[in-house]
Each structure stands twice: as C-alpha cells, then as structure tokens.
C-alpha positions in Angstrom: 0.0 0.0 0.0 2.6 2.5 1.0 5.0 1.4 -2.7 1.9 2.3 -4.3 1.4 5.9 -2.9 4.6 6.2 -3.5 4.9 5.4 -7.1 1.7 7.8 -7.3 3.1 10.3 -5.9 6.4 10.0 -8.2 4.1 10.1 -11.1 2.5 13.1 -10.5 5.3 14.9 -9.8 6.7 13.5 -13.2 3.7 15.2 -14.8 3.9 18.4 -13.2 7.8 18.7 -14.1 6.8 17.8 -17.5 3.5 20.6 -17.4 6.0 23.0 -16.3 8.6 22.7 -18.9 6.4 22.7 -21.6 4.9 26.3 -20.4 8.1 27.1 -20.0 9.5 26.5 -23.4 6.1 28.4 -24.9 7.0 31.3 -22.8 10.7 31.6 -24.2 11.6 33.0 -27.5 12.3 30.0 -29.9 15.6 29.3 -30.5 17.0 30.5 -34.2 17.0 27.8 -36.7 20.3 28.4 -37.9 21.6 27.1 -40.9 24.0 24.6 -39.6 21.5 23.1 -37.2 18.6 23.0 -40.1 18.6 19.0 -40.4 18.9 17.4 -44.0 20.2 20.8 -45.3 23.3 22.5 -44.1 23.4 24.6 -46.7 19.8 25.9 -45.4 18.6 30.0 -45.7 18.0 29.4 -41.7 16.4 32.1 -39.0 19.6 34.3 -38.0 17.6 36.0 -34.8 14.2 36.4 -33.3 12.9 39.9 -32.7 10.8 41.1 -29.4 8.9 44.0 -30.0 6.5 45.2 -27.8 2.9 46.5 -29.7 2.4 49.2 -27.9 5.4 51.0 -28.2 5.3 51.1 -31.5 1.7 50.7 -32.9 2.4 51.4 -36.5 5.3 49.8 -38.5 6.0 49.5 -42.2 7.8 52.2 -44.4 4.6 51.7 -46.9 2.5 53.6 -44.8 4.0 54.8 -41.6 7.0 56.4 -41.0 8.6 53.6 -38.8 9.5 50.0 -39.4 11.0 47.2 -37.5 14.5 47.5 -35.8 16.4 45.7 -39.1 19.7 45.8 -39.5 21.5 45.5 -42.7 20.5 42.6 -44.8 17.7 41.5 -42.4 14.9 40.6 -44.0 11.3 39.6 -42.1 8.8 37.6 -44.4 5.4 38.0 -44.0 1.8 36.1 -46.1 -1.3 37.1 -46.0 -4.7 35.6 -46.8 -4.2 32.0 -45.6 -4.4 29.3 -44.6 -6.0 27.7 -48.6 -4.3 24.3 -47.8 -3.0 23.5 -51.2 -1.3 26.5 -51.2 -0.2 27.1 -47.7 0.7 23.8 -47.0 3.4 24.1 -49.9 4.6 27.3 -48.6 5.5 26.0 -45.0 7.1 22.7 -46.6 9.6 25.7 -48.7 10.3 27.3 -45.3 11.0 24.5 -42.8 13.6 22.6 -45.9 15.0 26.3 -45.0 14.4 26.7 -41.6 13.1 29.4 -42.1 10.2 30.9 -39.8 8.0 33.5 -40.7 4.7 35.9 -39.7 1.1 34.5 -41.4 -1.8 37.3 -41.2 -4.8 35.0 -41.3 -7.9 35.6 -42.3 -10.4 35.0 -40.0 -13.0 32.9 -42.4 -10.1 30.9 -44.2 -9.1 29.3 -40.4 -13.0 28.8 -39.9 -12.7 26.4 -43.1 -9.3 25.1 -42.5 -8.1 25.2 -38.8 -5.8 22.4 -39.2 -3.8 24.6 -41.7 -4.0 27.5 -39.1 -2.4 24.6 -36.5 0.3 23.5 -38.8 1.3 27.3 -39.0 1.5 27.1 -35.2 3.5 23.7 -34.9 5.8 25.0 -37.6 7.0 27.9 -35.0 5.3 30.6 -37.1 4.3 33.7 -35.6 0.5 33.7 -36.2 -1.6 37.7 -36.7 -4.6 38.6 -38.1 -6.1 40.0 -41.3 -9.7 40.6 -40.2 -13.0 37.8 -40.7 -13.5 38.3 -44.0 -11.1 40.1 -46.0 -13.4 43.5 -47.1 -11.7 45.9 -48.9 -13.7 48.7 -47.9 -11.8 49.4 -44.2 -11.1 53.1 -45.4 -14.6 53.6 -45.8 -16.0 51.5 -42.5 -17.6 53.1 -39.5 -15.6 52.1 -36.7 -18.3 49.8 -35.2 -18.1 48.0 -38.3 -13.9 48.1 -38.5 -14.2 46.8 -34.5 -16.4 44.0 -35.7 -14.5 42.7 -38.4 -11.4 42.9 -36.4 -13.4 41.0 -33.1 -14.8 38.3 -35.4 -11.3 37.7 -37.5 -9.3 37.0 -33.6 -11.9 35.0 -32.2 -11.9 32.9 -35.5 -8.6 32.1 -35.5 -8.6 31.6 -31.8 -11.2 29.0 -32.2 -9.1 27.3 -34.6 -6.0 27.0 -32.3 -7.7 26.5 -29.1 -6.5 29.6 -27.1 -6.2 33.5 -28.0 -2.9 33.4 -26.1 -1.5 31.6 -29.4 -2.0 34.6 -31.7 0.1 37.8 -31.9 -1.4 40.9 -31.1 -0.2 41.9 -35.0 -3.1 43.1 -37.4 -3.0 43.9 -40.9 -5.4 45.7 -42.5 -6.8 44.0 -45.8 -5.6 45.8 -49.3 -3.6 47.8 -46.9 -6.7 50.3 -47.1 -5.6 52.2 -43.3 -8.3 54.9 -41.7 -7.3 56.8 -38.7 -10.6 54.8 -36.5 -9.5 51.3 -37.2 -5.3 52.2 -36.2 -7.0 54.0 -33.2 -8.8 51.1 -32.4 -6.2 48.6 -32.8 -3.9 50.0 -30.7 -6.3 51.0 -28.3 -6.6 47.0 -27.7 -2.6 46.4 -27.8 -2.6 45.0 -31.8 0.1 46.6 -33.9 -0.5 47.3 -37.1 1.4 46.2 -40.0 2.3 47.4 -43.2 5.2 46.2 -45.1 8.4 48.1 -46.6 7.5 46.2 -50.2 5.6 44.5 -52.1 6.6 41.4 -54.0 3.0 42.0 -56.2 1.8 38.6 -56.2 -1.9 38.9 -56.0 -1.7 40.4 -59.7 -1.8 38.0 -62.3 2.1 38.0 -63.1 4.4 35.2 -63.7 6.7 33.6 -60.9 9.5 35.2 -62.5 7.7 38.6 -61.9 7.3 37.8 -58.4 10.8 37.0 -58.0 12.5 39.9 -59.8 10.4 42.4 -58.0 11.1 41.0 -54.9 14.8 40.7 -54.8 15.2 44.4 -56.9 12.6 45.9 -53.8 14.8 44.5 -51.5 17.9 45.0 -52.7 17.3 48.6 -53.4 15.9 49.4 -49.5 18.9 47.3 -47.6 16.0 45.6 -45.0 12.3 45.4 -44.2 9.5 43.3 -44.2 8.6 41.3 -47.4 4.7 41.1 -48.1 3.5 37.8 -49.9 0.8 35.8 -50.2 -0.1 32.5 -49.1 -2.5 31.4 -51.6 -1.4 32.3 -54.9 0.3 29.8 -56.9 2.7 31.6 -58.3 4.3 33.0 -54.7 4.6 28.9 -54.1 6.4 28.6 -57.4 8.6 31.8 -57.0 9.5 31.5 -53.2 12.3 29.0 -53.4 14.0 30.7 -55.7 13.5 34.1 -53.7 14.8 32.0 -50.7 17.8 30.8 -52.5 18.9 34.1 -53.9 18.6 35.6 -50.5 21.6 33.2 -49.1 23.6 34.2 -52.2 23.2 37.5 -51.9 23.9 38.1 -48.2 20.0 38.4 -46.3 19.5 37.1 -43.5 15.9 35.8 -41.8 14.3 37.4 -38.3 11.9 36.2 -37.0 9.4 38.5 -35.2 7.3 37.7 -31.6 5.2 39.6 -29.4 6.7 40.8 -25.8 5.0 38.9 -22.9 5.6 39.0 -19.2 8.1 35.9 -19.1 9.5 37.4 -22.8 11.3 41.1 -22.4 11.8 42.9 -25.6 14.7 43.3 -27.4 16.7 46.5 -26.3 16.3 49.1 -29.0 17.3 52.1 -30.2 14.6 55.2 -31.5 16.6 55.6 -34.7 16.4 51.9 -35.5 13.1 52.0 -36.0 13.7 54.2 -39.3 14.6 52.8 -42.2 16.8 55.9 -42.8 17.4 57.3 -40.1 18.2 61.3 -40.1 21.4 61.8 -38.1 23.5 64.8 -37.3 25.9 64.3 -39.8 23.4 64.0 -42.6 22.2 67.2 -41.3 25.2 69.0 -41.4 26.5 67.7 -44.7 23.0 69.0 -46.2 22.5 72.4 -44.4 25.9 75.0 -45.7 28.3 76.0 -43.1 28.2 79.3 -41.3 31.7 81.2 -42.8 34.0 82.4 -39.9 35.5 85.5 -40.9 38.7 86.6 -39.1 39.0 90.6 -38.9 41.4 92.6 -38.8 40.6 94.9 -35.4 38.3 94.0 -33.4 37.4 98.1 -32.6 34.3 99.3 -32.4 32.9 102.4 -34.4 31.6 105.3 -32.4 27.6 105.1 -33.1 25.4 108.5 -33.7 23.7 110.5 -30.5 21.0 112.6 -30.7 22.8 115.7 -31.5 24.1 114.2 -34.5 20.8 113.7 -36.1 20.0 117.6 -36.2 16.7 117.4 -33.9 15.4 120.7 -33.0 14.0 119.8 -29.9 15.2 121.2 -26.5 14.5 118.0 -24.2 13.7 114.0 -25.5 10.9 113.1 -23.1 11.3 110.4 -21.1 9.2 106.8 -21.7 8.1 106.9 -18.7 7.0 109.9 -17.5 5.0 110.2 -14.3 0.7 110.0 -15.6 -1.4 112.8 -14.8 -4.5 112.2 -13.2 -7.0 112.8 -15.9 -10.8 113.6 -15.0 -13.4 110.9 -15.7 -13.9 110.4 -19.1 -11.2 112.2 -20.2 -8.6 110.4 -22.8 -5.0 110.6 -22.4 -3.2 111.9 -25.4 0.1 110.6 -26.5 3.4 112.3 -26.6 4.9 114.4 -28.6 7.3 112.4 -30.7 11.0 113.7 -30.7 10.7 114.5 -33.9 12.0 117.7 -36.1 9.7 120.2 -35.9 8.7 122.0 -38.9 10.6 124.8 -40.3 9.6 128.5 -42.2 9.3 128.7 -45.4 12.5 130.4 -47.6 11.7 133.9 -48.0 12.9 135.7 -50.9 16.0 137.2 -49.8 17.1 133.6 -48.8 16.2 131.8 -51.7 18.5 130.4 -54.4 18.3 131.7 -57.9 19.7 130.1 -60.7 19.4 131.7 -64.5 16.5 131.6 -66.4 17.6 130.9 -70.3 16.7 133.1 -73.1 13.7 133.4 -75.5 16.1 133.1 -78.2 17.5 130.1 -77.0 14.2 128.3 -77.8 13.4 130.4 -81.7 13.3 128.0 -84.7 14.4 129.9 -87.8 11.9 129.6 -91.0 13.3 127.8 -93.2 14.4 130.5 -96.4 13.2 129.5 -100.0 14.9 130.6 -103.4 13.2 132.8 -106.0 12.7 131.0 -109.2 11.3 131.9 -112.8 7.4 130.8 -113.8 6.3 131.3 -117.6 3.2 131.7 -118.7 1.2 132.4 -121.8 -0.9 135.9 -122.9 -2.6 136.3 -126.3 -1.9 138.3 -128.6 -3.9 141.7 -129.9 -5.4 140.7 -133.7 -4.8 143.7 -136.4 -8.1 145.8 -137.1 -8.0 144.8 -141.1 -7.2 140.7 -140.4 -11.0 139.1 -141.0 -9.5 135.9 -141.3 -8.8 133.8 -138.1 -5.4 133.7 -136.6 -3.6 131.6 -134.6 -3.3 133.1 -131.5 0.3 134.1 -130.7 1.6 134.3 -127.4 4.3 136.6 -125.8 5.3 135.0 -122.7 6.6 137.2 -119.8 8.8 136.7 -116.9 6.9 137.1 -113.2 8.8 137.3 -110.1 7.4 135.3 -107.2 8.8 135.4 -104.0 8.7 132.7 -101.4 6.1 134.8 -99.9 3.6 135.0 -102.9 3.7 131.2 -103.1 0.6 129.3 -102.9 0.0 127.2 -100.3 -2.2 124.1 -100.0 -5.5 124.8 -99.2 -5.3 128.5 -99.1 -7.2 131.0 -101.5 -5.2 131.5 -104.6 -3.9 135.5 -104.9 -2.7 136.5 -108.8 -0.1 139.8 -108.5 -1.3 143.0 -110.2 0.7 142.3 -113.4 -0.7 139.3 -114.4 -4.0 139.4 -116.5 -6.3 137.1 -116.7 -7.5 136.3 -120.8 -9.3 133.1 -122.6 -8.5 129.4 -121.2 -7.4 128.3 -124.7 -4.4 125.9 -124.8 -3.1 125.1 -127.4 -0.1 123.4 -126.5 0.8 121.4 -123.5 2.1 123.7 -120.8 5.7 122.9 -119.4 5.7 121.4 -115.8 7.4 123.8 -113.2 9.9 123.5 -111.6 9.7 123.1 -108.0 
C-alpha cells in the first residue's frame, strides 16, 4: 500500500515537471534555426535572430505607410503572407520554409481558419508567428464606420482563436486587408494592444504575373531598400512557385531571416534604439552635410565704431521726453493723449532774400528759324492783240513774260489763290501742252 502511494506520488510529480517545462518553453523565444543546425540541409537560408517587439510602443510599422519600421539591420529581412491558410497553397509554402528553416509571420484571415483550422495549426506547430487580417477580408476598411472596422477585427481574432484553441497563441499583430488604413480602425487597434502592419514592399503577387515577376520584384525591392518586411501571399500559386528561388537568392546574396514575436511577461523585448526604427534614419551628420556652413571670418581689429547720438541727427528739440513719464491724473472720461514724438519740428518757409536763384535761359534760345526759299522763274502764256484789217482767223500768238514770285507770294495748300497785279487774266485756250514747273 505505502510502494503504491509512493509510485503515485512520483508520477504526478513527473507530470507536473513535464507541465512546467512545456509552459516554459512556450514562454521563451524560440531558438533561431540556424543554418547549420537546419537538419537534411546544411546549406539551409536558416532564421539568423528572433525579434521582441513590444505592440504598444510602437503601434504602426512599415515604411509603406508609416514612418517607422522594424529594428532591421542590414541585410535583415522579415517575411510576412497574407490571406491564408488555402491548404493546397499554404501547405506548400510551409514545406519551402522548414527545408529552409526558415520561420515567418502569417496574417490570417479570419474565415479561411474557420474552413481550415488544421492549416491555421500546422502554422503554429511549424513555429510561425500567427496575426490577423480581419474575418473576412473586405476591402472597404477606409470607408467603415468604426463599429463595423471593430467588428470585423473581433470576429477575424476569435476565428482564428477557435481554430487553435487559445487566443494566447496569436500575436497581437493586425494587418489591414488591401492595406486600405483609416485613422478609426489604427485608433482602435492599438487601443486593444494590436500593432499594425504594413510592409516596406511588395513582391505583387496577388496580380496575375508570372513567378519570375514575383521574384525579380522582390529581390530588386529588397535590394534597393537594404531591409524590411517582405509582403506575400499564401494562396497564390505563383508566390509557391517563385519562393524557393526568392529563398535561395537571398543566401547568395547576403540576407538574413528574423523572425518576429510579441513581448509577454516571461518574454522582455529586445533592447532598441529610436533611430532603429527608421529605415533611414536622419542623423547629425546628414544634417550638417545637407545644411551650408556658417563662414568664420577673421578681422582685422576687433574696434568698435563710435555710433550717432541725438545731436548728431539735427533734432530741434530742447528735451527728449522720457518713456516713462510720471501720468497725470485725468478727469473721468477724459482720454489721455500721447506724446509728442521727438521728432523735427517743422521749419519757415524760404523767403525771398534767402532763396536760391539760378538763371533763367533766353527766349532766343528756344526760336526756330523759318526755313528761307529761293526765288525761281514761272512762264506763262498771254494772247496776242489781232490787227483791225485781219478778218481771217489767226492763230493766237503768245508773248510770254517773266513774273517774279517770292517765297512769300507762293501758294500754299489749301489757301485762296492771290494773282499779282501784273498778271491778267484772258481766254483758257491751250493750245499746246504747258511745261511742268519746276519746283
């Protein structure tokens, strides 16, 4: 009787060592798979370190969107799906990463573990961190009242807690479908403790593009930002065809894997830096090699020149009140008036015995001369006088005459014409064409 209370006793303490080292293995931050210790493949990608963040410090990560990111250092890259678990896809996906060792963060959608929670477990087994991505995937969060953001959040955590058998199992990580953010659903996630993730870029794979797309926009993304987070998907064939090529380029080209958990009581967060959490960080000397330098000048004496007084400036005044000059007492209702500025008071005007005269120029000096105009020679034509016995027609003959006309006497456009007393006026008979004058 006693060897059998004994051996019961033995027992349960067995059990409770074994109870306690199992909660204490799910409290502590897995172990990274390294490469060396991935087993069949020593050449493996492997899990260089596992990052603690704590949500609530930083509720908002992903370049993307937000202005900070997760605390990466060079060539450290965090891989992220969405939209799972879709079994045929999904399950291929976590055979690509554990032949790495390679552990990664699923945002699951809240209806696809309803259908599928052994998929959601398998995630969980693997030693995947496991978020959310809402119940059912709307693309309409920008527009959502935040009852409705609230609800779709709720119903998407308590879905994929039902599939795993415990909220404590899921990240407080959320990532808002098509990556549509509003101010009410961020307030409200990290009102409840739930960070919310972006990404830093896009590998495109839920657009219909070939694996080789997929790859080549990954790595170039990637390559061209140093570190971040790497946003795929789950259940899209072509991510399952292009990943372990993405995986193996990664090795050759220097990335490493992090792997990304919550901070718990029993789990501290990793010490950090505020500057790590930028992808590019602004630091002093960026600042001073953008902003010029101030020139130092070196002179030559340091003496100072003697600066005007009052009397300099010419005021005609006798006294420069003081500011503050003691305040009468006015009567009631009366309105102080302001001072009398200090300034010149006005003068006299000049006088004539005072003023300045300076020479006024001549009338000639301002005369145009007419312009003077030659006397010249005009012809013209008188008849003749017919003899008393001539009854036969005669041509008349003309005795032409020399007249004298001034530049006075000549006509001018528009005026009335004037004929001088020596001219006489006969018959308008022409009988030959009249020479032109000579102007």
């Amino acid at each position: 009787m006693m060897a059998s209370e004994l051996f019961r006793r033995r027992a349960r303490t067995r059990s409770l060592l074994g109870i306690a080292c199992v909660i204490a293995a799910l409290a502590l931050p897995a172990a990274p798979a390294l490469a060396a210790d991935c087993p069949g493949n020593p050449g493996a990608l492997g899990t260089s370190r596992t990052l603690v963040v704590d949500p609530r410090e930083h509720p908002r990560i992903g370049t993307m969107q937000y202005a900070e990111t997760l605390p990466l250092r060079d060539h450290e890259v965090v891989l992220t799906f969405d939209d799972g678990p879709l079994p045929r896809y999904s399950n291929a996906v976590l055979e690509i990463l554990a032949r790495e060792c390679v552990q990664a963060t699923f945002f699951v959608v809240g209806r696809m573990a309803k259908a599928y929670p052994e998929g959601v477990r398998r995630m969980r087994d693997a030693g995947h961190t496991i978020g959310t991505h809402s119940q059912n995937h709307p693309l309409s969060f920008n527009r959502m009242t935040a009852e409705q953001a609230k609800q779709e959040v709720d119903d998407g955590i308590a879905s994929v807690a039902a599939a795993l058998g415990s909220r404590a199992a899921i990240a407080p990580f959320f990532r808002i479908p098509g990556l549509l953010r509003a101010e009410a659903v961020e307030s409200y996630l990290g009102s409840q403790g739930i960070q919310t993730w972006s990404a830093d870029f896009p590998a495109d794979d839920w657009r219909h593009i070939s694996p080789e797309a997929v790859y080549s926009l990954a790595l170039s993304r990637l390559q061209a930002k140093g570190r971040g987070v790497l946003l795929l998907h789950d259940i899209q064939p072509r991510t399952v065809a292009a990943l372990p090529h993405i995986l193996h380029e990664l090795k050759a080209r220097g990335f490493r894997i992090v792997h990304v958990v919550p901070a718990t009581p029993d789990r501290p967060k990793t010490p950090t830096e505020p500057s790590q959490w930028r992808l590019h960080p602004v630091t002093e000397q960026v600042a001073i090699s953008h902003w010029p330098k101030v020139p130092r000048f070196s002179y030559a004496s340091a003496e100072m020149l003697p600066g005007p007084s009052i009397a300099d400036l010419g005021l005609d005044i006798g006294r420069v009140p003081e500011p503050f000059d003691g305040l009468r007492h006015l009567a009631r209702g009366q309105v102080p008036l302001p001072k009398p500025a200090p300034w010149p008071r006005q003068r006299s005007a000049e006088t004539s015995t005072n003023l300045i005269t300076f020479p006024i120029p001549a009338a000639s000096l301002f005369s145009i001369p007419e312009k003077s105009q030659p006397e010249f020679r005009a012809m013209t034509r008188q008849p003749g006088k017919r003899a008393a016995h001539d009854t036969a027609p005669q041509t008349a003959q003309t005795e032409p005459r020399a007249i004298e006309i001034s530049a006075a006497a000549r006509p001018i456009s528009g005026s009335a014409a004037i004929a001088p007393a020596t001219l006489q006026r006969g018959p308008i008979t022409v009988t030959a064409r009249p020479r032109p004058l000579n102007h």
